[in-house]
C-alpha positions as CSV (number, residue, x, y, z in Angstrom):
1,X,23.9,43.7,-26.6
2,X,23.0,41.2,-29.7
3,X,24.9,38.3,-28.0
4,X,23.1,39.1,-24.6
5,X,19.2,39.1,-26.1
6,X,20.1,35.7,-27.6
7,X,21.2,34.3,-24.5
8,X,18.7,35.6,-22.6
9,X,16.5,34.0,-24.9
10,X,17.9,30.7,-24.7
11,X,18.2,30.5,-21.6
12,X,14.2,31.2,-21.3
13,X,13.8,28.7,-23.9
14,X,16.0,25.9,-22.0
15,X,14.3,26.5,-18.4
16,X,9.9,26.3,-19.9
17,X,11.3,22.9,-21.4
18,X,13.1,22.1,-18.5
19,X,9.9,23.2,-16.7
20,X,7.8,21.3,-19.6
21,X,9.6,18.1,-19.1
22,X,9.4,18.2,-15.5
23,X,5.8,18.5,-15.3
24,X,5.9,15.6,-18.1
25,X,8.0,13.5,-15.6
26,X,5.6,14.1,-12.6
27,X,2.4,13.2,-15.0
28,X,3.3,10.0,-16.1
29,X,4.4,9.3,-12.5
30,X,0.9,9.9,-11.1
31,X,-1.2,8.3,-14.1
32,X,1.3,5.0,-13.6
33,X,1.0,5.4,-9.5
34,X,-3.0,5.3,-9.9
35,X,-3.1,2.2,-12.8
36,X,-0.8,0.4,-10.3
37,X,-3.0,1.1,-7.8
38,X,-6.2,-0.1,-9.4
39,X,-4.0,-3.1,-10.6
40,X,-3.2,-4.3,-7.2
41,X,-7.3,-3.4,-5.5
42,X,-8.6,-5.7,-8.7
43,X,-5.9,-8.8,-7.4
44,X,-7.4,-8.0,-4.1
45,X,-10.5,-8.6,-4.8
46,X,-10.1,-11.2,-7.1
47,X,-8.1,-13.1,-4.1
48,X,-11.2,-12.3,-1.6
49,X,-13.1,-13.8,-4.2
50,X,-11.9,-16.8,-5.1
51,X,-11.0,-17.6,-1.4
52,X,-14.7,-16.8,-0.7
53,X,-15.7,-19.5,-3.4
54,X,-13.2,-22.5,-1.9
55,X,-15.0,-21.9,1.6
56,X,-18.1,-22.3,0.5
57,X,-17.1,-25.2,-1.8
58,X,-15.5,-26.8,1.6
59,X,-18.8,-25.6,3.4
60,X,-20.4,-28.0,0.8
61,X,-18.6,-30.6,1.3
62,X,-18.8,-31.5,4.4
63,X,-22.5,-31.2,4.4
Protein backbone atom coordinates (compact mmCIF):
# COMPACT_ATOMS: atom_id res chain seq x y z
CA UNK A 1 0.00 0.00 0.00
CA UNK A 2 3.32 2.24 0.83
CA UNK A 3 4.76 1.40 -2.58
CA UNK A 4 1.35 2.18 -4.30
CA UNK A 5 0.85 5.94 -2.72
CA UNK A 6 4.44 6.68 -3.91
CA UNK A 7 3.73 5.76 -7.27
CA UNK A 8 0.63 7.30 -7.48
CA UNK A 9 2.32 10.25 -6.52
CA UNK A 10 4.91 10.19 -8.94
CA UNK A 11 3.09 9.50 -11.44
CA UNK A 12 0.93 12.82 -10.58
CA UNK A 13 4.18 14.58 -10.26
CA UNK A 14 5.51 13.31 -13.82
CA UNK A 15 2.12 14.09 -15.83
CA UNK A 16 1.59 18.37 -14.14
CA UNK A 17 5.34 18.71 -15.53
CA UNK A 18 4.59 16.96 -18.51
CA UNK A 19 1.44 19.16 -18.57
CA UNK A 20 3.83 22.20 -17.31
CA UNK A 21 6.25 21.75 -20.13
CA UNK A 22 3.75 21.35 -22.68
CA UNK A 23 2.06 24.48 -22.06
CA UNK A 24 5.85 25.95 -21.87
CA UNK A 25 6.36 24.40 -25.51
CA UNK A 26 3.07 25.94 -26.90
CA UNK A 27 3.98 29.54 -25.24
CA UNK A 28 7.21 30.16 -26.63
CA UNK A 29 5.70 28.80 -30.00
CA UNK A 30 3.09 31.61 -30.03
CA UNK A 31 5.30 34.59 -28.60
CA UNK A 32 8.04 33.52 -31.44
CA UNK A 33 5.00 32.99 -34.25
CA UNK A 34 3.78 36.76 -33.39
CA UNK A 35 7.64 38.42 -33.25
CA UNK A 36 8.11 36.66 -36.60
CA UNK A 37 5.15 38.05 -37.62
CA UNK A 38 5.71 41.61 -36.77
CA UNK A 39 9.34 41.02 -38.15
CA UNK A 40 8.19 40.16 -41.60
CA UNK A 41 4.96 43.29 -41.66
CA UNK A 42 8.05 45.89 -40.59
CA UNK A 43 10.22 44.36 -43.98
CA UNK A 44 7.02 44.95 -45.69
CA UNK A 45 6.59 48.15 -45.08
CA UNK A 46 9.97 49.15 -45.12
CA UNK A 47 10.08 47.56 -48.93
CA UNK A 48 6.68 49.74 -49.74
CA UNK A 49 8.65 52.42 -48.51
CA UNK A 50 11.60 52.58 -50.01
CA UNK A 51 10.11 51.53 -53.36
CA UNK A 52 7.69 54.49 -52.84
CA UNK A 53 10.88 56.81 -52.46
CA UNK A 54 12.76 55.50 -55.85
CA UNK A 55 9.36 56.39 -57.82
CA UNK A 56 9.15 59.52 -56.80
CA UNK A 57 12.95 60.05 -57.15
CA UNK A 58 12.44 58.68 -60.95
CA UNK A 59 9.14 61.01 -60.96
CA UNK A 60 11.80 63.78 -60.42
CA UNK A 61 13.90 63.04 -62.77
CA UNK A 62 12.34 63.12 -65.61
CA UNK A 63 10.75 66.35 -64.86
Amino acid sequence: MEQSNSEVIIIGISTILILLITIGIVFLFSVFQKRKNELLEAQERAKKAFERVITETQIEIRE
